[in-house]
N, C-alpha and C positions, 0 to 999 in steps of 0.2 A: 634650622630647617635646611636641608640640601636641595640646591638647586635641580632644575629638572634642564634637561638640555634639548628634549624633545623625543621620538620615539627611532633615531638614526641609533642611538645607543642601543648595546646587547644588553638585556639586562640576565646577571647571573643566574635566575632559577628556569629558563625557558633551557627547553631542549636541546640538543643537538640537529635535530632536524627540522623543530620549529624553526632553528637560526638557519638552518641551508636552505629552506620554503622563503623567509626574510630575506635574504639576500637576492635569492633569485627574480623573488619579486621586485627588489630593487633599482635590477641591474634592467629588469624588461622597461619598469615607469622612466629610466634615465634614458634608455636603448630603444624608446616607442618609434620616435620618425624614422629612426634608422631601418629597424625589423618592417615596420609598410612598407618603407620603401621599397626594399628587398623582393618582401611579399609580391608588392602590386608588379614587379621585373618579371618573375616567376612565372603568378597564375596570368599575365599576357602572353609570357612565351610558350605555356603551356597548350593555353588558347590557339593561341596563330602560330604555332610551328608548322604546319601543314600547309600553311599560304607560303610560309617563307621555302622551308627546305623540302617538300612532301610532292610527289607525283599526285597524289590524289588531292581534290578541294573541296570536298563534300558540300558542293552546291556554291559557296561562295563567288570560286571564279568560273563563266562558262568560257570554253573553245570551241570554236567552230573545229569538226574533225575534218579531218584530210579524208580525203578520197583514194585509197590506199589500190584500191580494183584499178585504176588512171593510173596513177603511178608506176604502177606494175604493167601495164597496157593487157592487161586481162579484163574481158568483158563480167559482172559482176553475175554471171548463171556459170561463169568457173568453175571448173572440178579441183579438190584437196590437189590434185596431181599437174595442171596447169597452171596452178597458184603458186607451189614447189620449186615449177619448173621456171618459170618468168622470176623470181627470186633467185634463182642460181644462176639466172642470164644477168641479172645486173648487175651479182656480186662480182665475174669477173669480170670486172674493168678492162683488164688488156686485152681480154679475148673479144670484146664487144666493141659498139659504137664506142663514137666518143665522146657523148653526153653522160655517158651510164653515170663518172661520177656524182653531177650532179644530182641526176635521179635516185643514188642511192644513198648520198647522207642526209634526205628526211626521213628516209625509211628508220634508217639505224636511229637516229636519233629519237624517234616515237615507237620504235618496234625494242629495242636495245634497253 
């Protein structure tokens, strides 16, 4: 009687792709924590990449918004053409007061 070794042996009459399906199988029941692990990295980042890297939150985080008409020092019944205008007053720095800087890098930073 010949010993049986268990079912890790090829045995000669199975197919060539029955044995490449065996194997593969193999390598996932050895590779199983590893491939979750992986997985569960993945569909988290997939998940929360918008919190991490994304301008948008889709509800998650809220911000209070700025008040952009104050900023500008345009009253908020402004015309497209006053709104323009106070935006091109702040952009030049040298030609303006001397606060414009900092009134103009929250602009850029939330308009930008």
């Amino acid at each position: 009687m010949a010993k049986r070794s268990g079912t890790a042996r090829r045995r000669d009459d199975e197919s060539v792709p029955t044995r490449a399906i065996d194997s593969v199988f193999r390598f996932v029941r050895f590779a199983e924590f590893e491939i979750l692990f992986i997985l569960f990295f993945v569909i988290a980042f997939i998940i929360f990449k918008d919190l991490l890297y994304g301008k948008r939150y889709n509800g998650f985080v809220v911000f209070a918004a700025a008040d952009y008409y104050s900023t500008l020092g345009v009253p908020k019944s402004a015309t497209i053409k006053d709104i323009k205008a106070a935006y091109r007053k702040l952009g030049h720095q040298e030609l303006n007061m001397k606060g414009a800087k900092q009134e103009w890098r929250p602009l850029m930073n939330n308009l930008g």
